[in-house]
N, C-alpha and C positions, 0 to 999 in steps of 0.2 A: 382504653386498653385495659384487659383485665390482668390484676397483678397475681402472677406465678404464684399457687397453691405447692407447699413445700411436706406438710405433714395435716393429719386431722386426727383428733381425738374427742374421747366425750368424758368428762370428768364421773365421780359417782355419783354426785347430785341431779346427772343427766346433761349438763351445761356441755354445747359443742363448741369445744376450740379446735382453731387454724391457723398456723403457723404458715402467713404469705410473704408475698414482698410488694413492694412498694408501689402507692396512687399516690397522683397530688394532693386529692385530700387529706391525705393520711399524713405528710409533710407539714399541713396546719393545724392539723389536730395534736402532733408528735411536739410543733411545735410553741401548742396553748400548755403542753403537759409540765413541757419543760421550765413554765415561768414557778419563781418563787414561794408563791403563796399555797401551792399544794400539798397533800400532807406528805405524797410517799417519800419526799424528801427526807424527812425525821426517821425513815429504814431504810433507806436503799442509800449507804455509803453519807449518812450525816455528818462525818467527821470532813468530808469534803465540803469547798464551798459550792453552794449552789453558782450554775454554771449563771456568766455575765450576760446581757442581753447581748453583747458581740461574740462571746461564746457559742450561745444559741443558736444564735445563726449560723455560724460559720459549722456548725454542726449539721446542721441540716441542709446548706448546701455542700456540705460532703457528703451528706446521703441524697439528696438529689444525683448529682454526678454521679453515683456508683451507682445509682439503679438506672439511671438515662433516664429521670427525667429531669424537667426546666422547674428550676427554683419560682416559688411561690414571687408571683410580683409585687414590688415593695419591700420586699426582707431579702436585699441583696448585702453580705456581707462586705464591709471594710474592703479595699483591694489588696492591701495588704495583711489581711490575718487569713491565716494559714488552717489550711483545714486539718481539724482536730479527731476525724476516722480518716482511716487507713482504708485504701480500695484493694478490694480481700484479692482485688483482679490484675494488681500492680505486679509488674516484672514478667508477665507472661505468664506466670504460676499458674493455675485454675485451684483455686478453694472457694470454701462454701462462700455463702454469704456470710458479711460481719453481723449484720445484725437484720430481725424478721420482724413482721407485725405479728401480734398476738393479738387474732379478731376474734370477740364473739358476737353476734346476730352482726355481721356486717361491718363492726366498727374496731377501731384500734381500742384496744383497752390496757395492752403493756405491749412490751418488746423483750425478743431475746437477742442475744448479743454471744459475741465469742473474743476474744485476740490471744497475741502470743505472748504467753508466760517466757518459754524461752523455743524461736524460731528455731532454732541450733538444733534443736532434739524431740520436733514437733511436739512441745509442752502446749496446750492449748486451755485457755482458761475462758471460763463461760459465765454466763450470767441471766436471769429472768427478772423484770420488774412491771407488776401490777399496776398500771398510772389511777384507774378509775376506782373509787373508794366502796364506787356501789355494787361492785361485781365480787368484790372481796371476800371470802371464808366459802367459796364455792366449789373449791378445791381446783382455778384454773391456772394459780402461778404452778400447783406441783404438775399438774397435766402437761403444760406447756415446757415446763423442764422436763419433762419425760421427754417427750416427743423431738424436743431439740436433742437430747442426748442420742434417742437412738438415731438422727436424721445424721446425724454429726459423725456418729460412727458408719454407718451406714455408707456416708459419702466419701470417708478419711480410712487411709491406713493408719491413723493414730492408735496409739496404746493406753490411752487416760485421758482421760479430761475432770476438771475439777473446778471448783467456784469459791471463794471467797468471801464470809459475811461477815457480822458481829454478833458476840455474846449475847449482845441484848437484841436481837433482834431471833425472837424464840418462834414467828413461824418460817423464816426460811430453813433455820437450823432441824425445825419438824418437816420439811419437805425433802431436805439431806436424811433425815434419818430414814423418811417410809418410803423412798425411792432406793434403799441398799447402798445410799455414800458413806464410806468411812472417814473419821474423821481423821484425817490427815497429820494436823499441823495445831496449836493451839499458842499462841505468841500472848503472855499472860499481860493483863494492863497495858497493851498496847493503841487501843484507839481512845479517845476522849471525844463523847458527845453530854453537850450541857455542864461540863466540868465536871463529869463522872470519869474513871478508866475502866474501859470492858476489853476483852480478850479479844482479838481477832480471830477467827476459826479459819482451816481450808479443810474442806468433804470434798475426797474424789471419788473415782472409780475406774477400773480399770476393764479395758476392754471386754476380754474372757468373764470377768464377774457379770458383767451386763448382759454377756447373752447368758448367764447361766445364774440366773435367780438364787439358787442353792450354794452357788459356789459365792455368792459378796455374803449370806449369812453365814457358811464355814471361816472367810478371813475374816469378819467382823470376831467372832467368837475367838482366835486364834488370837486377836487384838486384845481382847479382854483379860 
């Protein structure tokens, strides 16, 4: 079965990315990414622990189930550990997908992702992460958060959406910036990686800014 094509773009170096959804293979791949020893760990949320090998799993058959398909055999989670995403499809609601493949020539290279900040007031917070080292400075994490944002609007009455990084992690904070996210929120010395303290950032953006180019640099500037 081929997995639902959700958006498509091409970065400026030419690179095409595709924002799908979910194969089996992409379930072993998603979850070779998630073992330890990889780098993206060290920027994508370092102050967290890297998730457990019962983690992992249980991760990944919660995205098995929410896309239909059958978990990879052999990496059946615990019976009792509780899956750790949320089925964007729970209670009857219809929303997007939680989270997408980011394919390029064919293969998983990151995921995008979304949840709720606060369900109450449809606050929706979002995320992109690069797994493969060698596809990196191609300009395919900002393409793929382009393309997530506008799919996101595109499919939601929402009025913002925004993501969460750290100080020290200076290309996502450069993909907030050339994509027209303001920076939000600045929480000083709040994260600790390596027994440093760096800042926590949030860059959002608000609907009407994103269809109107002109108008996220008038409130950037207004900000200043």
């Amino acid at each position: 079965m081929t997995a639902k094509t959700y958006a498509r773009g091409v970065t400026l170096a030419g690179t095409a990315v595709t924002l799908r959804g979910w194969t089996v293979p992409d379930l072993d791949a998603f979850r070779g990414w998630l073992r330890p020893e990889h780098e993206w760990h060290r920027w994508d949320g370092p102050y967290y622990p890297v998730p457990a090998e019962e983690q992992a799993d249980a991760l990944v058959a919660a995205l098995a189930r929410s896309s239909g398909l059958e978990r990879p055999a052999g990496e059946a989670p615990p019976s009792d550990t509780p899956p750790v995403v949320e089925d964007p499809f729970a209670g009857g609601e219809l929303l997007p997908p939680g989270r997408l493949v980011v394919d390029v020539g064919g293969a998983l290279v990151g995921t995008v992702a979304w949840y709720w900040e606060s369900r109450e007031t449809e606050w929706a917070r979002m995320g992109v992460t690069v797994y493969d080292p060698t596809v990196r400075g191609r300009g395919i994490g900002r393409t793929a958060l382009a393309l997530w944002t506008s799919f996101l609007f595109e499919s939601t009455p929402w009025v913002r959406l925004d993501f969460a990084t750290w100080s020290g992690n200076a290309a996502m904070l450069g993909v907030g910036k050339a994509l027209g996210f303001a920076e939000e929120a600045r929480f000083r010395q709040a994260r600790v990686v390596d027994g440093v303290r760096y800042d926590s950032v949030v860059m959002g953006v608000l609907r009407d800014e994103w269809r109107d180019p002109g108008r996220r640099q008038s409130s950037r500037d207004s900000r200043s």
